[in-house]
N, C-alpha and C positions, 0 to 999 in steps of 0.2 A: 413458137411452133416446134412440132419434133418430127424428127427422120426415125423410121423405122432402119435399123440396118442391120435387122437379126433374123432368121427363119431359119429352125433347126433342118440341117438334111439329112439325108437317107444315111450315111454312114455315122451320124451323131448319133438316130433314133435307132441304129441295130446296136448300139454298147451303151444302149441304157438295163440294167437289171431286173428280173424280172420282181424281187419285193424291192418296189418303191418306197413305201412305208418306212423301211427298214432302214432303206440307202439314205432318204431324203435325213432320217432324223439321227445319221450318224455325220454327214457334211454338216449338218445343220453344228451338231455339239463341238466340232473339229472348226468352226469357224465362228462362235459363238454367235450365230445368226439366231435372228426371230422373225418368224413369218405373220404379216397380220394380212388376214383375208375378209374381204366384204360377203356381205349373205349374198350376194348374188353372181358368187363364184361355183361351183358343180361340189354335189358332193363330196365327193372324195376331195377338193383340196382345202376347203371348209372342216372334214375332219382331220388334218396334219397342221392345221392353222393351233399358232400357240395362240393368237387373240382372236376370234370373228366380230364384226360390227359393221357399224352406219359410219359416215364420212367422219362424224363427231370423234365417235369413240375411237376410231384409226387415227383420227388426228393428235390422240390427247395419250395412246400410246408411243405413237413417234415422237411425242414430245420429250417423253416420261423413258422410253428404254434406255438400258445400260449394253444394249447388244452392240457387236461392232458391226454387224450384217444386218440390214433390215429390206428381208425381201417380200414387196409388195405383191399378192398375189389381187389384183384390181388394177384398174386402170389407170392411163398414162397422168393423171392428174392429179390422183388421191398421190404416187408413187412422188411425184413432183414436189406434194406437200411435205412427204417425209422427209427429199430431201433438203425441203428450203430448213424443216429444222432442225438436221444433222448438217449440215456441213461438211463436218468431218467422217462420216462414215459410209461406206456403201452401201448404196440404192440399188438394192434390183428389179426389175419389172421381167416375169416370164416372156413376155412377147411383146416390143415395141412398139407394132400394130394396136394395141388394146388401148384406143383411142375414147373418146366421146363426143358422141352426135352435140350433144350440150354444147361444152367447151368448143367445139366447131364452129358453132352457130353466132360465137362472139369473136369477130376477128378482133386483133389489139389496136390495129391503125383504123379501123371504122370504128371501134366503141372509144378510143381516145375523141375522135373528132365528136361523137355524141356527147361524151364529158365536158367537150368542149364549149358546149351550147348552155350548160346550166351550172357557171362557176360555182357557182352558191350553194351547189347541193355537195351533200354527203353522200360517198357513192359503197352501198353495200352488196358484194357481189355476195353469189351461192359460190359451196366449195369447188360446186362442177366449173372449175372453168381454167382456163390456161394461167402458168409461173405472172406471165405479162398481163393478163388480166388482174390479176392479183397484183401486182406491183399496182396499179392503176386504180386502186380500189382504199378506201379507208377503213373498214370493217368486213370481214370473213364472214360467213353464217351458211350452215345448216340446214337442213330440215328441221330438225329435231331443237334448234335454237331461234331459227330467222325470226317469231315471234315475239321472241322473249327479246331479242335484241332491238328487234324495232320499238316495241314497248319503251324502253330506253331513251331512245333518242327525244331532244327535247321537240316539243310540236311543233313549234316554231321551225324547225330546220329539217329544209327541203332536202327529201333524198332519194338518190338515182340506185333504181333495182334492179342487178344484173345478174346471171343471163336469161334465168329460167323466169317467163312471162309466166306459166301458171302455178310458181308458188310465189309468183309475186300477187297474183291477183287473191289469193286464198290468207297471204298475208295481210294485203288491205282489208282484208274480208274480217278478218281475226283483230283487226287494232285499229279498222275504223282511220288509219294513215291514207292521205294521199303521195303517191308515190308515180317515178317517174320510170317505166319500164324498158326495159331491151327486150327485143323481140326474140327470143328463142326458144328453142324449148328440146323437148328429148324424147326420141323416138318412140321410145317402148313404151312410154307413159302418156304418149298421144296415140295409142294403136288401141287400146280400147273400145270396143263395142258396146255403147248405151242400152244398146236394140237387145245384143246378145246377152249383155250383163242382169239387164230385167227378165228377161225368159231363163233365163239359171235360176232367179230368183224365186220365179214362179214353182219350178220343179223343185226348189228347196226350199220353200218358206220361211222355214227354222233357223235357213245361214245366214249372217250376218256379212254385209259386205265390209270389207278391210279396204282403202286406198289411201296411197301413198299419196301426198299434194301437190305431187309433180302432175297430176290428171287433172285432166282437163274438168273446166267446174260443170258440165254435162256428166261426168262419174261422180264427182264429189259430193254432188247433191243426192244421188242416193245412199251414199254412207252412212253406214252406223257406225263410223267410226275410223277419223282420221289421225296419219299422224306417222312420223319414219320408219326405215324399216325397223328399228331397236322399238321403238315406241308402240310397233303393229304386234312384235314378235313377246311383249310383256302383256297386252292386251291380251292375246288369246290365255296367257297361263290365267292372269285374272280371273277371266268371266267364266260365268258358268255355261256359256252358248258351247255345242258340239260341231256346228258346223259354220264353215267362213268359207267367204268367195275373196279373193287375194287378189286387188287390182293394184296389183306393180311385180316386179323383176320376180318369177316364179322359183328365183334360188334360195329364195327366205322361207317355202317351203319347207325345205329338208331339216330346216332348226327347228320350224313347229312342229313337224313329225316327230324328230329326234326327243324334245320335250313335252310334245303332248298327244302321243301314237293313237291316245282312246279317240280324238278329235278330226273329223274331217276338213282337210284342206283342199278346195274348188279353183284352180289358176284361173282369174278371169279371163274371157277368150277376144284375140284380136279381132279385127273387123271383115280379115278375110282368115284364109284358109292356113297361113300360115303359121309358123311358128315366132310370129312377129314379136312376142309377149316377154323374149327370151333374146338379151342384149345382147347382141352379136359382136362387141367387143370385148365386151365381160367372160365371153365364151372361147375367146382365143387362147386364154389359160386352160393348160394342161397338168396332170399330174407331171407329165414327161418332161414338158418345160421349164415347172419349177426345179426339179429333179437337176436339169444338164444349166437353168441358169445359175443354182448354188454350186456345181460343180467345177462350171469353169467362169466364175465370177461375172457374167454377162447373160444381159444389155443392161450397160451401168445408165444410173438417169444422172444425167448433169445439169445444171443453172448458170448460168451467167454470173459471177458474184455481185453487180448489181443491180440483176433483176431480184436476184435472192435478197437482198438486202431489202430490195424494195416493197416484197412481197411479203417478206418474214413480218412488217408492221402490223399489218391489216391480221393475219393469223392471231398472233398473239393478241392484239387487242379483243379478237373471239375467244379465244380461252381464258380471259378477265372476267368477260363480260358472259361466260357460262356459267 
């Protein structure tokens, strides 16, 4: 688990500059930092990002950098993974807070004692989940991979699916595996409106629905087309469709606009009124934040050295097996 113990104040945020742009990308070269950002970070920090991706591709650049800084603009978890595989170098996270309802959802002392119940199984967690889940876990996966790895494993051997319950069932769906599930799941990808997502559909015939397989299989099933945010985000250049309704994190928008301006993009809409659609930890990242955490080197992420050790297995055994 992690403490938040950072929240810029008033006198930090009057001596930050007004071209951030500017500032961020001269601390940056001054400390030979890389920032890699998730699509479902805000525009503007999505464009100062030297890499944007899906949990995958964030993963397989922190494996792969020669920076000595690598500051996470995403959540406490993707940040965590970087640093299980730098060790040596600093981890920044803009905002300590920028937690995940996911990784929440799997405490380490209940999903051990759940492991506990089925020796014999292989336990493959998603990336969303905490350092100590991971230590706890045999194989790492993705979105964009968890098929392809379970494909893999021999049929004969039983295996424990953690934490996200609906792309665990969307992977039984896809490999015909039976599999042994943790209940969790993730807020923004359960806020989905079935009711509301067909009546868009109605007004747009022509769009094609995009969702992510964190959704629940009441979205999936009207899908024309599932698959990570990397994997939604190549779809639309592909096809010749001009219009898509986008059921997951509305921040992978701004790359489909960026890359395909002529084409319409539809956020699908929550169940109520709010702005539910839109992760509210993903959102605690600021330009300003990353601005004053590269500046004064904080909120560093630290590991345990053997949780890290424990946890580095299962990663790396996903990056073989991609």
């Amino acid at each position: 688990m992690f403490t938040a113990t950072f929240a810029p104040n008033q006198s930090l945020l009057n001596n930050i500059p007004q071209d951030l742009f500017s500032a961020i990308a001269t601390i940056k070269k001054e400390l030979n930092a890389v920032i890699l950002a998730h699509y479902y970070q805000e525009g503007d920090i999505q464009d100062i990002a030297d890499y944007i991706g899906d949990s995958l591709g964030l993963s397989q650049q922190a494996a792969s950098t020669d920076a000595d800084v690598i500051l996470f603009a995403g959540v406490h978890f993707m940040a965590e993974t970087a640093k299980i595989l730098n060790p040596n170098k600093l981890v920044l996270l803009p905002d300590l807070n920028a937690g995940c309802s996911l990784a929440d959802s799997c405490p380490p002392d209940k999903f051990a004692d759940f492991k506990a119940q089925y020796p014999e199984h292989l336990v493959i967690s998603y990336i969303n989940c905490s350092a100590e889940i991971k230590a706890l876990s045999d194989i790492i996966c993705t979105s964009s991979n968890a098929v392809k790895i379970v494909k893999q494993i021999p049929k004969n051997q039983g295996i424990i699916f953690a934490p996200d319950q609906n792309l665990g069932h969307y992977v039984i769906e896809q490999t015909g595996r039976e599999m042994i599930l943790w209940d969790g799941s993730c807020i923004v990808h359960e806020t989905f409106s079935e009711k509301k997502i067909v009546q868009l559909k109605v007004q747009h015939p022509q769009a094609e629905i995009l969702a992510h397989p964190e959704c629940e299989m009441s979205i999936l099933r009207h899908a024309d087309y599932i698959g990570s945010t990397t994997a939604l985000l190549k779809y639309v250049l592909q096809t010749t469709s001009k219009e898509f309704i986008i059921a997951t994190e509305p921040g992978i928008i701004h790359q489909m606009e960026k890359d395909a301006p002529e084409k319409l993009f539809i956020p699908a809409p929550p169940q109520s009124n709010c702005a539910c659609n839109q992760c509210p930890y993903m959102r605690l990242n600021t330009l300003e934040k990353v601005y004053l955490a590269l500046k004064n080197r904080t909120p560093q992420i630290n590991i345990t050295e053997s949780i890290r050790v424990k946890a580095l297995k299962p990663i790396q055994k996903m990056l073989e097996m991609s």
